[in-house]
Each structure stands twice: as C-alpha cells, then as structure tokens.
C-alpha positions in Angstrom: -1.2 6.5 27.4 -2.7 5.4 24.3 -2.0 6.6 21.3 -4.9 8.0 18.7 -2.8 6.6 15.9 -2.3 3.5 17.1 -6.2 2.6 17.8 -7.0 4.5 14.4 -4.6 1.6 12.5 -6.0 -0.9 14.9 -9.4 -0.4 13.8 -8.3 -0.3 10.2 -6.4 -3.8 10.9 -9.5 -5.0 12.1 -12.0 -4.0 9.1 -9.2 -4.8 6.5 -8.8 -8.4 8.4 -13.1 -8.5 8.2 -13.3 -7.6 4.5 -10.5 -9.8 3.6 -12.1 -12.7 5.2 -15.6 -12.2 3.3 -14.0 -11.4 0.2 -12.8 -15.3 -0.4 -16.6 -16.1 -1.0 -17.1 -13.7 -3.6 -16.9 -13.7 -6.6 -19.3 -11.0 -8.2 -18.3 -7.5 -6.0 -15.1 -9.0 -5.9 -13.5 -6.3 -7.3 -15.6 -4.0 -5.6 -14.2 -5.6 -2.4 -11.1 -5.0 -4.0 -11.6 -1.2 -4.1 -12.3 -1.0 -0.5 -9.4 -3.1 0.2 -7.3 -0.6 -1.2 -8.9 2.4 0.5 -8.1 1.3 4.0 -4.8 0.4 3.0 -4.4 3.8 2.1 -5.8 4.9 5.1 -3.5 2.8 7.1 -0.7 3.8 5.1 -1.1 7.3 3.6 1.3 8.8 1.5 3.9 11.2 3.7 3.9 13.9 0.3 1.7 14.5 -2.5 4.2 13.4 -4.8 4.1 9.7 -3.4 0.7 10.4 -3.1 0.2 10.7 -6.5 2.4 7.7 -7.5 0.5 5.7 -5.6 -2.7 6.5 -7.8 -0.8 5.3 -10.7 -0.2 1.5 -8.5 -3.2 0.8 -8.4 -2.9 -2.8 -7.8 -1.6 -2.9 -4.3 -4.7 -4.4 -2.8 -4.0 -7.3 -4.9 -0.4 -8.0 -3.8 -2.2 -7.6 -0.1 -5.2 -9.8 -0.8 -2.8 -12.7 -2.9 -0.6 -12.8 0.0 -3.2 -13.0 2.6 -4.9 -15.9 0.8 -1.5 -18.0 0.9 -0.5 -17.2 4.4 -3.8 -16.0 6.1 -1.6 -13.7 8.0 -2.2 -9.8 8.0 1.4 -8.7 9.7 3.0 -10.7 6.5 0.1 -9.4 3.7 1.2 -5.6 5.0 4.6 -6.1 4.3 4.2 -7.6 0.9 1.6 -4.1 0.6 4.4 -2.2 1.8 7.1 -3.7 0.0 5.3 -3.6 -3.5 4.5 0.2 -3.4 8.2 1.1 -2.1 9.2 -0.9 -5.3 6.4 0.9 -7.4 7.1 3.7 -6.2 10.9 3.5 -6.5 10.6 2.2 -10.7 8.1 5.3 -11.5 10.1 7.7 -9.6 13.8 7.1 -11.3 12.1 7.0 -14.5 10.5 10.8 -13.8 13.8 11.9 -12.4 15.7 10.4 -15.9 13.3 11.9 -17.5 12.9 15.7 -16.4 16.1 15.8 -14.6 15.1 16.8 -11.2 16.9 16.5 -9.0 14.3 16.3 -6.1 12.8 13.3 -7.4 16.2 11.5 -7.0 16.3 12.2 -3.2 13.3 10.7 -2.5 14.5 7.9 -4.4 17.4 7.5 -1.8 14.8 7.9 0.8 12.8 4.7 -0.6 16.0 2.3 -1.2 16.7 3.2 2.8 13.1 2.0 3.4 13.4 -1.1 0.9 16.9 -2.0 2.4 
C-alpha cells in the first residue's frame, strides 16, 4: 500500500531536485529561487510544534546550507542531511539560549530531544 506521505515528499523531492537544477543559471531571481527553495523544504520537513516552528523562522538560511551542498555534491539524499543537520544545530543554539534565559524548563527537554536527533 502506498503511503500519502511518502508520494507527498516524493513529489517535493522532485520539484526541490527541478528548482535546484535551474537555479545554477541564475543569477537575478536567485534569491527568489532561494525563497522557494526554502518553502518546499519546509514543506518536506515541517516543524513537529509551533515552538520549532517558530525557531525555524528565525534560521532563515537553511536553503542555503541545502543549495551550497547540492552544488558540491549534486546529490539531494546528502543536501537533506546537511538541511537537516543545520536546523537541528540552529535549532539546538537558539533554544539553550531561551531556556538560560527564561528558565523554562520545557525548552530544555526539547533540547534533549534535538541532541538524540543530532547524535
């Protein structure tokens, strides 16, 4: 049985592998390009919380990390990794700092949650 998930993220693969390809030729939407990037990675990837959700909004570079990694390699398993790896880390750095700095408790479990995933 196929899964709904599973041919939703294959069809964001696909565009994500399509507008990555197109966007080495450009130079003046390249940041546009960018944007979009960035959408259907967080489409393929949402947030599991509002919090993270909203720590995301502040990384807003994560395309980047996805698009500089598939320029090297030219490999879209590897570029999601590097995606996922620099938003755990983001996520990780601006969360300790909000639990140090409010003392909540709540954000330091989802910490603990995020080295697991890192690890």
């Amino acid at each position: 049985m196929i899964n709904t998930e599973q041919v939703i993220n294959q069809d964001l693969l696909e565009l994500l592998t399509d507008k990555t390809k197109r966007l080495f030729g450009q130079s003046v939407e390249f940041s546009d390009s960018l944007d979009e990037i960035g959408g259907l990675l967080a489409r393929y990837d949402p947030a599991p919380s509002p919090i993270l959700n909203a720590i995301d909004q502040k990384g807003q570079d994560f395309a980047t990390y996805f698009f500089a990694t598939y320029s090297d390699t030219l490999d879209m398993d590897k570029s999601i990794q590097a995606y996922k790896a620099v938003k755990s880390l983001v996520r990780y750095i601006l969360l300790i700092d909000r639990q140090y700095e409010v003392g909540n408790k709540k954000y330091e479990m989802i910490v603990r949650g995020i080295i697991q995933t890192i690890n």
